[in-house]
DSSP file (Angstrom, degrees, kcal/mol; ACC not computed):
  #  RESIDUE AA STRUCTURE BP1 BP2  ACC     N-H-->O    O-->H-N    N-H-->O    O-->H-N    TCO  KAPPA ALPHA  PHI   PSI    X-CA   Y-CA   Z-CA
    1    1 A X              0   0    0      0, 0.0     3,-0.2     0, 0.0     2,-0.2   0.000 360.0 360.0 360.0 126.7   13.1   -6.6    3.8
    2    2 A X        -     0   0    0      1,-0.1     5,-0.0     7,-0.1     0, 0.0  -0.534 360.0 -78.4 106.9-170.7   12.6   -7.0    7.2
    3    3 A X  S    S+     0   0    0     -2,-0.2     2,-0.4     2,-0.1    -1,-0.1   0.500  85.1 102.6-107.1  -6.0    9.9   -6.2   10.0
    4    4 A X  S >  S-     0   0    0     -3,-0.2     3,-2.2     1,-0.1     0, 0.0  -0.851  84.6-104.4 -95.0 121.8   10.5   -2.1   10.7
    5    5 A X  T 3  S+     0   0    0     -2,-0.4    -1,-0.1     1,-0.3    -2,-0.1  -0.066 109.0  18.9 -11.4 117.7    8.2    0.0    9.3
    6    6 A X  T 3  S+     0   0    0      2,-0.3    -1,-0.3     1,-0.1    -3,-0.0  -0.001 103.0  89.5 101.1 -43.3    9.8    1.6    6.3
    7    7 A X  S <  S+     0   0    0     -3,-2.2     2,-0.3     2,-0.1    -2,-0.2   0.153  82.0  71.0-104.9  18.1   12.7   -1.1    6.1
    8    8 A X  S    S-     0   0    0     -5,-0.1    -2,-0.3     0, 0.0    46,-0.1  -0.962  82.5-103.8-115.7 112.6   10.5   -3.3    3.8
    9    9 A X        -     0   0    0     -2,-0.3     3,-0.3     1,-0.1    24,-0.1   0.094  13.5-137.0 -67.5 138.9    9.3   -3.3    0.5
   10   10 A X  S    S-     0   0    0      1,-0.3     2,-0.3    21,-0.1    23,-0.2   0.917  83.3 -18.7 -28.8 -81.7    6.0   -2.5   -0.8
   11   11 A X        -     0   0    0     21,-0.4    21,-2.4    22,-0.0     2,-0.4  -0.955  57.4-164.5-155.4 147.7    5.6   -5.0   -3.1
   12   12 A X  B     -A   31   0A   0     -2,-0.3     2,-0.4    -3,-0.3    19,-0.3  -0.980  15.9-147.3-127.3 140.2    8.1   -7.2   -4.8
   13   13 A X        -     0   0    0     17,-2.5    17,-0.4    -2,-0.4     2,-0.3  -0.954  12.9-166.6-128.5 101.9    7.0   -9.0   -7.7
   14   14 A X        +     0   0    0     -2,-0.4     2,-0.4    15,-0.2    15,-0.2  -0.751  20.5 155.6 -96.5 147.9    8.7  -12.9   -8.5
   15   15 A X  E     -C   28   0B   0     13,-1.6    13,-6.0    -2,-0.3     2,-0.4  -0.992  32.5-122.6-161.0 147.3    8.2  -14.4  -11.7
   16   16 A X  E     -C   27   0B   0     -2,-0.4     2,-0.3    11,-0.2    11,-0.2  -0.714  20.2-178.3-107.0 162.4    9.8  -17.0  -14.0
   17   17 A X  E     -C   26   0B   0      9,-2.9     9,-1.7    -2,-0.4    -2,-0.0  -0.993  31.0-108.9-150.2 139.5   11.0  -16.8  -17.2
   18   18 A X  E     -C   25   0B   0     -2,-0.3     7,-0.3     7,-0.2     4,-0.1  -0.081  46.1-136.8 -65.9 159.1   12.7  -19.4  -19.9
   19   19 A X        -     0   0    0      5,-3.1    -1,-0.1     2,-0.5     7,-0.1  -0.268  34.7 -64.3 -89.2-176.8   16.2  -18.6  -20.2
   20   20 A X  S    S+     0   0    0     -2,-0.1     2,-0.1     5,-0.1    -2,-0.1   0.848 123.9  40.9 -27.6 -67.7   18.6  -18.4  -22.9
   21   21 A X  S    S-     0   0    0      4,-0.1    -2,-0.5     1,-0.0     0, 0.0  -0.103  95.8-109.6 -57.8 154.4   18.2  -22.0  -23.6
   22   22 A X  S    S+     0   0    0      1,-0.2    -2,-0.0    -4,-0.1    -4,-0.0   0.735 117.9  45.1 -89.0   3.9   15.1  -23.9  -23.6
   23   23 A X  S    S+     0   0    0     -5,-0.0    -1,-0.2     2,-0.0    -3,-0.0   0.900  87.3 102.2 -80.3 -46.0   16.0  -25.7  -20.4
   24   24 A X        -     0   0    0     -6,-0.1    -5,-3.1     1,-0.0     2,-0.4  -0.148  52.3-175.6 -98.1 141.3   17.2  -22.8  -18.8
   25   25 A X  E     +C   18   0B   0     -7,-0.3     2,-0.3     2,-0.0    -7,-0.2  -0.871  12.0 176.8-117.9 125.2   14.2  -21.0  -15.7
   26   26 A X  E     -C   17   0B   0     -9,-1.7    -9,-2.9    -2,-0.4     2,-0.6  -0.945  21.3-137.3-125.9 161.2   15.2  -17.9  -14.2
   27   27 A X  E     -C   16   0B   0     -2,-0.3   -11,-0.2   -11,-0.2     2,-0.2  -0.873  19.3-168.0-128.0 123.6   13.5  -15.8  -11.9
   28   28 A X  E     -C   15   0B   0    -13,-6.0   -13,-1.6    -2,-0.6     2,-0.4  -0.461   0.3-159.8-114.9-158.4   13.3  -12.3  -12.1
   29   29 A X        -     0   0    0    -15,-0.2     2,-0.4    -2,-0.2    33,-0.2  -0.939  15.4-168.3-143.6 157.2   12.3   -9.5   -9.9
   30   30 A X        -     0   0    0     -2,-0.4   -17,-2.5   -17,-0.4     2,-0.3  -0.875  17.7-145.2-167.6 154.8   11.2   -6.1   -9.6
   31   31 A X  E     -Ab  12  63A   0     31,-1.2    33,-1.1    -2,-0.4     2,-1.0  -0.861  16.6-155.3-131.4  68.2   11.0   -4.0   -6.4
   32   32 A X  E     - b   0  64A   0    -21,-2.4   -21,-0.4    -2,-0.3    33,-0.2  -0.529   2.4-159.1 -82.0  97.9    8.0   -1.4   -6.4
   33   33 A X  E     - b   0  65A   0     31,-2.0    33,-0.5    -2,-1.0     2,-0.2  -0.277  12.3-160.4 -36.6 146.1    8.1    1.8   -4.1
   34   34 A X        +     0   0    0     31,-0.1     2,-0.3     2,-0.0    33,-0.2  -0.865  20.3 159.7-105.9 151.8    4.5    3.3   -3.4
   35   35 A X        -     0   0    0     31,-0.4    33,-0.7    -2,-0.2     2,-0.1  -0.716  33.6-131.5-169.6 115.1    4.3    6.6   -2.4
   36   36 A X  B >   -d   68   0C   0     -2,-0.3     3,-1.0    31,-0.2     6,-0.2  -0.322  34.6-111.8 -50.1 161.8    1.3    9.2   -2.5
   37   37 A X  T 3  S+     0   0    0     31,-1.1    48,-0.3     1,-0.3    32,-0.1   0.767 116.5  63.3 -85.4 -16.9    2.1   12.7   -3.9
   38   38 A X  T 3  S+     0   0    0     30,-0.3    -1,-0.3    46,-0.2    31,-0.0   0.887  70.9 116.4 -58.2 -42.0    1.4   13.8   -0.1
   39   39 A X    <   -     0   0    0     -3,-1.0     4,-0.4     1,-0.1     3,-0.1   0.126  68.7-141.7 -39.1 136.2    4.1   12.0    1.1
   40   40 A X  S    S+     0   0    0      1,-0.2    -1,-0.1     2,-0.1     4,-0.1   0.649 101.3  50.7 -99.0  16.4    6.7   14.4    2.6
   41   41 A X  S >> S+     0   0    0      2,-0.1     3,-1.5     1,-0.1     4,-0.6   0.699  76.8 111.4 -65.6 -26.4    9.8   11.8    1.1
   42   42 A X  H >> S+     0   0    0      1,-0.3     3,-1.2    -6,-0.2     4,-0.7   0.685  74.3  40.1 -40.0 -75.1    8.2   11.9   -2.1
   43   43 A X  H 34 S+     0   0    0     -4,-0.4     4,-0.3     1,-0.2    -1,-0.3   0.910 132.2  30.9 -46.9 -32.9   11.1   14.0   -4.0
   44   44 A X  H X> S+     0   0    0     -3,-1.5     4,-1.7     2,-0.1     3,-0.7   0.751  97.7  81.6 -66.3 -35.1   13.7   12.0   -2.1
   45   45 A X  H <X>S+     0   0    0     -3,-1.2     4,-2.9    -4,-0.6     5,-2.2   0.849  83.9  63.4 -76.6 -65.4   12.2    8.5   -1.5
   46   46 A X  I 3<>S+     0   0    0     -4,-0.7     5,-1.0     1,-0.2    -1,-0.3   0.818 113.3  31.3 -20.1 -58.3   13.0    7.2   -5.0
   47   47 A X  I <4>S+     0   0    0     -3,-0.7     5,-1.6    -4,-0.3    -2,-0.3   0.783 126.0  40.1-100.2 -34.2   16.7    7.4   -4.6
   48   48 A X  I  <5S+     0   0    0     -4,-1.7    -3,-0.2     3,-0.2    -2,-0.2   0.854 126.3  23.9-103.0 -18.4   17.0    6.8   -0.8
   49   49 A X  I  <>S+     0   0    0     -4,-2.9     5,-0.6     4,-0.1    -3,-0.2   0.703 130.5  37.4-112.8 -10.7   14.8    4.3    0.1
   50   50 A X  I   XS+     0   0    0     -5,-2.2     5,-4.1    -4,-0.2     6,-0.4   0.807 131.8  19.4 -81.2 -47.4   14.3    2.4   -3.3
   51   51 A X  I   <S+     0   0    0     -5,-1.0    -3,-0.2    -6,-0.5    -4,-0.2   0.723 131.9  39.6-109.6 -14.0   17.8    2.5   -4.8
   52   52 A X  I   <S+     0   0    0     -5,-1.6    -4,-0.1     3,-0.1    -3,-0.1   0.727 136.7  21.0 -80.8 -22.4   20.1    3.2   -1.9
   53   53 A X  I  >5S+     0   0    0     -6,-0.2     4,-0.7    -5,-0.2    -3,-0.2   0.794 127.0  37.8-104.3 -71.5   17.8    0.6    0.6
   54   54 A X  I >4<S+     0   0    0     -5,-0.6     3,-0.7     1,-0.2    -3,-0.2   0.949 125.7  29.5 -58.2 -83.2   15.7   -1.9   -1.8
   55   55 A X  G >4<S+     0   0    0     -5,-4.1     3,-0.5     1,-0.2    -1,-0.2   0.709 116.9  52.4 -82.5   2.9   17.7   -2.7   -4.3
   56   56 A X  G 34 S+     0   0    0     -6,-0.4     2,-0.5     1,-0.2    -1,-0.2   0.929 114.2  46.7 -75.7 -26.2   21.6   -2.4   -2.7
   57   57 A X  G << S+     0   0    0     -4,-0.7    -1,-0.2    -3,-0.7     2,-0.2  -0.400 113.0  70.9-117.1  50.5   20.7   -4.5   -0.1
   58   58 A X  S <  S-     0   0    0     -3,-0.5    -4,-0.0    -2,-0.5     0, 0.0  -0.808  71.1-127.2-173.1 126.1   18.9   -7.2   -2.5
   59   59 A X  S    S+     0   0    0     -2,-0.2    -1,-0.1     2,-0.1   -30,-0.1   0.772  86.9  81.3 -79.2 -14.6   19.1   -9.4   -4.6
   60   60 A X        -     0   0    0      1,-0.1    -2,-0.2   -32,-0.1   -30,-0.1  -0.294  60.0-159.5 -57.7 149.1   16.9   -8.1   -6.8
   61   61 A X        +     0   0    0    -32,-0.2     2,-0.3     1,-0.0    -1,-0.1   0.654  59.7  70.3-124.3 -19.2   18.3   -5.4   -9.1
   62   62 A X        -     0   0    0    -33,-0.2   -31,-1.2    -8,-0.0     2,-0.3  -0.689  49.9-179.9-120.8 172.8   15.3   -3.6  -10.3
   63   63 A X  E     -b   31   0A   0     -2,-0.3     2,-0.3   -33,-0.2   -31,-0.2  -0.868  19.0-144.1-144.8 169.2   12.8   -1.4   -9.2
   64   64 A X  E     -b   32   0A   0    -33,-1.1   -31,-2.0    -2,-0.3     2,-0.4  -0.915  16.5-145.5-135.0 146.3    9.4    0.8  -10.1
   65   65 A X  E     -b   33   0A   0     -2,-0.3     2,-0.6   -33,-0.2   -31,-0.1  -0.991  23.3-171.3-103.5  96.8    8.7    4.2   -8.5
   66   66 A X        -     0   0    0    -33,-0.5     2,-0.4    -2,-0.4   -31,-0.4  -0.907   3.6-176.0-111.6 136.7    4.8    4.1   -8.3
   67   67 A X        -     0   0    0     -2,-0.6   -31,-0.2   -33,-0.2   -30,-0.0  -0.747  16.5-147.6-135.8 115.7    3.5    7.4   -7.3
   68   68 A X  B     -d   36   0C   0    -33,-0.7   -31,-1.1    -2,-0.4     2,-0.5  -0.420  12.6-156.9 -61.5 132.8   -0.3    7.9   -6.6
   69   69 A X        +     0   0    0    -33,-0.1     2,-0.3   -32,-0.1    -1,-0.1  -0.895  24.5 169.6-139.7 137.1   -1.1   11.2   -7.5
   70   70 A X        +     0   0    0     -2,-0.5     2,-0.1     2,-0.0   -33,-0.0  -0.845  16.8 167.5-139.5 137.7   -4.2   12.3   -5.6
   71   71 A X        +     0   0    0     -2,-0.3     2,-0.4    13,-0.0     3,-0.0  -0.676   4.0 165.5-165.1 147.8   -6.7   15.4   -4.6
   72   72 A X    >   -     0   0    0      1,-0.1     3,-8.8    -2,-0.1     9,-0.1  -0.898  33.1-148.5-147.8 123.4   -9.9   16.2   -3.2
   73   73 A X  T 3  S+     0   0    0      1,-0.4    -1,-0.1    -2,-0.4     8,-0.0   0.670  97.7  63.7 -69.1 -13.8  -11.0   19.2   -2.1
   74   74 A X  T 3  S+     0   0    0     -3,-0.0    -1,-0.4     2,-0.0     2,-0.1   0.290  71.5 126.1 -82.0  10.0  -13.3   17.1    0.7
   75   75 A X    <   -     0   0    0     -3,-8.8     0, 0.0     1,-0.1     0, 0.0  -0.420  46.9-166.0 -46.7 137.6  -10.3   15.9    2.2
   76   76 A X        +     0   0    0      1,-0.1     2,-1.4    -2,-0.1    -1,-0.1   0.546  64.4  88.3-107.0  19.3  -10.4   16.7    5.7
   77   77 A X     >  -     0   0    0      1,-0.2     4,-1.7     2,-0.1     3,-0.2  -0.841  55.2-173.4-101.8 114.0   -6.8   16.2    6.8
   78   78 A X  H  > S+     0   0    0     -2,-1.4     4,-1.0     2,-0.2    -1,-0.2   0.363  82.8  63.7 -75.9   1.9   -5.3   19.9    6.0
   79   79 A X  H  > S+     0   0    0      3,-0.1     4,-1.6     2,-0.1    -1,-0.2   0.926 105.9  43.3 -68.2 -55.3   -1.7   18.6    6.9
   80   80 A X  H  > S+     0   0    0      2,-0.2     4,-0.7    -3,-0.2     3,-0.5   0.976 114.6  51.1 -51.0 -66.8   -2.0   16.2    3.8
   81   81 A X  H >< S+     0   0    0     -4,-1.7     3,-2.9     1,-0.2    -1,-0.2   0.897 114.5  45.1  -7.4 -79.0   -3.6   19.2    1.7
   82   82 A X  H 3< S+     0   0    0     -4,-1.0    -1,-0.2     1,-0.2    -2,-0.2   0.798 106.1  60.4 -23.9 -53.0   -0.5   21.3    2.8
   83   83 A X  H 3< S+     0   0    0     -4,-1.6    -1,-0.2    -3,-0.5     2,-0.2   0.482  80.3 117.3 -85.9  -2.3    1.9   18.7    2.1
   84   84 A X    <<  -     0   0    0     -3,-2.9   -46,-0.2    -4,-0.7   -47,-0.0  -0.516  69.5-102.9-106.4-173.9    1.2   18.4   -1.6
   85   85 A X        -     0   0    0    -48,-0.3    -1,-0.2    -2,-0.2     7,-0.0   0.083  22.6-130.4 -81.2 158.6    3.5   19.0   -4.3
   86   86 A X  S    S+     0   0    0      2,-0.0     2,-0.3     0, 0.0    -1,-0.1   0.184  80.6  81.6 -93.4  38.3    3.3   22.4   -6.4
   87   87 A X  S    S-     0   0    0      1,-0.1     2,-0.1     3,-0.0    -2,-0.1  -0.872  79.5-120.4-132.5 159.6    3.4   20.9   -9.7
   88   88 A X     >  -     0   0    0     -2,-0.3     4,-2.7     1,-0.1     5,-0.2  -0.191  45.9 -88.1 -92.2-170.6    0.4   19.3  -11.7
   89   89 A X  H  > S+     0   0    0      1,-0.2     4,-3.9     2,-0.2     5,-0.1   0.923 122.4  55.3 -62.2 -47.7    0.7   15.5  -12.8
   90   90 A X  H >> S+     0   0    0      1,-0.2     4,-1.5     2,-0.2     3,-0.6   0.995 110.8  41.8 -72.4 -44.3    2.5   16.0  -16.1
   91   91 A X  H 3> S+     0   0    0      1,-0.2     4,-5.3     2,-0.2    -2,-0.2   0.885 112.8  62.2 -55.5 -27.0    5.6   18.1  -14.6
   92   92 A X  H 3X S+     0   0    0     -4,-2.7     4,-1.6     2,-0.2    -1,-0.2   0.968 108.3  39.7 -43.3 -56.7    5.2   15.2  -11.9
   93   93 A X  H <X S+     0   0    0     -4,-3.9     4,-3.2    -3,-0.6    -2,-0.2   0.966 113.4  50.9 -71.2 -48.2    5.9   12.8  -14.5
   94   94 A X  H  X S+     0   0    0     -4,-1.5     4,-1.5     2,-0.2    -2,-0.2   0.867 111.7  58.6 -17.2 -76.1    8.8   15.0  -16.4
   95   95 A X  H >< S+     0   0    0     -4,-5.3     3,-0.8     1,-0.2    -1,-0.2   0.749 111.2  31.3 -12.4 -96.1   10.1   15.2  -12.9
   96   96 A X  H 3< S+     0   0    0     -4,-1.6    -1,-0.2     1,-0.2    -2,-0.2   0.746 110.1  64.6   8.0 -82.2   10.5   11.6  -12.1
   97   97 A X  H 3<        0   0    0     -4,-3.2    -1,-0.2     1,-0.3    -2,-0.2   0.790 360.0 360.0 -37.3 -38.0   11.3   10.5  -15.5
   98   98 A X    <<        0   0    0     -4,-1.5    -1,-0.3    -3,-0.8    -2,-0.2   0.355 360.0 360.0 -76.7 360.0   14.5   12.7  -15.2
């Protein structure tokens, strides 16, 4: 929320849904984080910019963690290289999940 790089959400997803009742519309929400596995928040990001940032300060209460996880040995930016994690995809997910 808002216009500073960083201090906005990714993508936030609105949608209706019947209620209890069959009168009843509500609108729910969900609050999705992106982050490549390069990224040098990644282990952090989750907790401080999704659930301390997105959703305190929102009304929306829930959120998704999306994390692309990406390499190619023709990259040519060797900082990104550098920067990615040492675990393969499945501990990635283990990770996370936890």
């Amino acid at each position: 929320m808002g216009g500073i790089k960083g201090q906005r959400t990714d993508i936030q997803v609105n949608a209706v849904a019947s209620g209890i009742s069959k009168d009843e519309i509500q609108e729910i929400s969900v609050v999705i984080e992106l982050k490549g596995n390069w990224h040098p928040e990644l282990n952090k990001a989750m907790e401080t910019q999704l659930v301390n940032r997105y959703l305190n300060d929102n009304t929306c209460r829930h959120g998704l963690y999306l994390v692309g996880w990406f390499y190619s040995d023709d990259w040519k930016d060797e900082n990104r290289k550098r920067t990615l994690p040492k675990i393969n995809l499945n501990e990635a997910r283990d990770k996370f999940d936890k």
